[in-house]
Each structure stands twice: as structure tokens, then as C-alpha cells.
Backbone as numpy.savetxt, mean C-alpha at the origin, in Angstrom:
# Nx Ny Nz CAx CAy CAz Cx Cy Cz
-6.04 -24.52 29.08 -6.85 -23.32 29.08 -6.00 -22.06 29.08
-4.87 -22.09 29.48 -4.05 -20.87 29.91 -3.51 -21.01 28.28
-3.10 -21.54 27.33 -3.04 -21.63 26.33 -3.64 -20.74 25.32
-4.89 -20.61 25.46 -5.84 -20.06 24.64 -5.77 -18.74 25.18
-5.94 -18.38 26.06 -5.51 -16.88 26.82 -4.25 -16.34 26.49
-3.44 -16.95 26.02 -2.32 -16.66 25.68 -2.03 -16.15 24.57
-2.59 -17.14 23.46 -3.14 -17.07 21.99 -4.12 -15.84 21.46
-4.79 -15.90 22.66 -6.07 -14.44 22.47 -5.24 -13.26 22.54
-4.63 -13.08 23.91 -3.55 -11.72 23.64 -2.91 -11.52 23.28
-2.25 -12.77 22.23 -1.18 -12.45 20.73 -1.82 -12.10 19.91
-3.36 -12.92 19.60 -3.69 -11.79 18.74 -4.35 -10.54 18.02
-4.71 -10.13 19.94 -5.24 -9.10 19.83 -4.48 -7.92 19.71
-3.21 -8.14 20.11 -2.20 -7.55 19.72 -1.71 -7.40 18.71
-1.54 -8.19 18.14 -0.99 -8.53 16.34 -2.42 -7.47 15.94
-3.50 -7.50 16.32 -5.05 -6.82 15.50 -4.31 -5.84 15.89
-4.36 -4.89 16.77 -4.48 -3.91 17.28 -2.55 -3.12 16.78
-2.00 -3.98 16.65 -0.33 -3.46 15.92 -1.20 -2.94 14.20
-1.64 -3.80 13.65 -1.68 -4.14 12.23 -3.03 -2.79 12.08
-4.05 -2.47 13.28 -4.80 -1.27 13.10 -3.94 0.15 12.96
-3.15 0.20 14.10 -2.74 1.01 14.60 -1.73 1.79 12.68
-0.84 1.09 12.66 -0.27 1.43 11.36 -1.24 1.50 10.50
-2.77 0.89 9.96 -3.30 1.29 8.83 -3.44 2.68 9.35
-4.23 2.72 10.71 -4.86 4.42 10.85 -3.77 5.33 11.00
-2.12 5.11 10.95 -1.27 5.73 10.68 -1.06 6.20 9.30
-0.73 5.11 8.27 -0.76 5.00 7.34 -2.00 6.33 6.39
-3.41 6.24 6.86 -4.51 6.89 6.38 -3.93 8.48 6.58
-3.81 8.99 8.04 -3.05 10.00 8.37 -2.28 10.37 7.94
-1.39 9.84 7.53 0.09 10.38 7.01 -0.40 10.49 4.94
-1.56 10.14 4.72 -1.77 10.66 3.12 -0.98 9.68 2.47
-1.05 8.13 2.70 -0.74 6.83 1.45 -1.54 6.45 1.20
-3.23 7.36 0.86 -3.97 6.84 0.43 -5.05 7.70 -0.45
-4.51 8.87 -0.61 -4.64 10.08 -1.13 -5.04 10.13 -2.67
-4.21 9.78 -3.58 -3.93 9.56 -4.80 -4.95 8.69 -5.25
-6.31 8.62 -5.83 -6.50 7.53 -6.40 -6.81 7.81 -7.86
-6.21 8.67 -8.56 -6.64 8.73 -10.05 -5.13 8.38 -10.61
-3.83 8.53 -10.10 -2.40 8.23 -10.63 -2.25 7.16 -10.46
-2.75 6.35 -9.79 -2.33 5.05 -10.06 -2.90 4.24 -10.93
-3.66 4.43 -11.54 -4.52 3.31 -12.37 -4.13 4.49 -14.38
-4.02 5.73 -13.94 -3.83 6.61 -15.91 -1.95 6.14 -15.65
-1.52 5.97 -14.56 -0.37 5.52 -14.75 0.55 4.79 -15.92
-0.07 3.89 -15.99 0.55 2.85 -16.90 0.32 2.85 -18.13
-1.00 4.16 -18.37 -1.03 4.30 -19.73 -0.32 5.60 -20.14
0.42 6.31 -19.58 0.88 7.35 -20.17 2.44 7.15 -19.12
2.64 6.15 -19.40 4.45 5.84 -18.42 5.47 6.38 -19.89
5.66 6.12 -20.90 6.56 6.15 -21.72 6.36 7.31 -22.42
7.47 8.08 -22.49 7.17 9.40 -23.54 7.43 8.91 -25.01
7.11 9.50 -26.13 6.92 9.18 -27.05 8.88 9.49 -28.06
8.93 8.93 -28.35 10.40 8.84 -29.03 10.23 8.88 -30.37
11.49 9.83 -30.92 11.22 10.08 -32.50 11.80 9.38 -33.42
11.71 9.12 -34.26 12.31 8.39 -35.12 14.03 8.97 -35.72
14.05 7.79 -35.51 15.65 8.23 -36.43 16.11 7.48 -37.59
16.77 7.98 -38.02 17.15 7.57 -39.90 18.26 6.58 -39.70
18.08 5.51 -40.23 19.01 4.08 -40.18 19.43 4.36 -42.07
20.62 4.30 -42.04 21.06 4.29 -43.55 21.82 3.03 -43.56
């Protein structure tokens, strides 16, 4: 039984570590951005000109 009590406050801890950094995370603005990440990948490469191969 002392087992399971043991187990419970690892991982309410582990919950409460793994909250603590998302609601850090939210705060600190890593979640801000949501239109650059997704037009990203379609406009990553600038356009390059041609050059003359003789």
C-alpha cells in the first residue's frame, strides 16, 4: 500500500513539473505565432536566376 502512495506523489509531481513549464512556456510567448509556421514552408526558398551554361 505504501507503494502506491509513493507512485501517486511521483506523479503528481511529474503533472504538476510538466504544468508548471507549459503555463511558463504560454507566458513567455512560444505560442504566439500561429500564421508563420504553417506559410512557412511555402515561401522558405528565394527565387534564383538563371545563368547561362555555354
Amino acid at each position: 500500500m505504501s507503494v502506491i502512495i509513493i507512485l501517486l506523489i511521483a506523479s503528481i509531481t511529474v503533472a504538476a513539473l510538466f504544468l508548471i513549464a507549459f503555463l511558463w512556456s504560454v507566458k513567455s510567448g512560444q505560442f504566439e505565432d500561429d500564421f508563420s509556421p504553417s506559410s512557412r514552408i511555402l515561401f522558405d526558398d528565394k527565387p534564383t536566376t538563371p545563368t547561362k551554361t555555354k
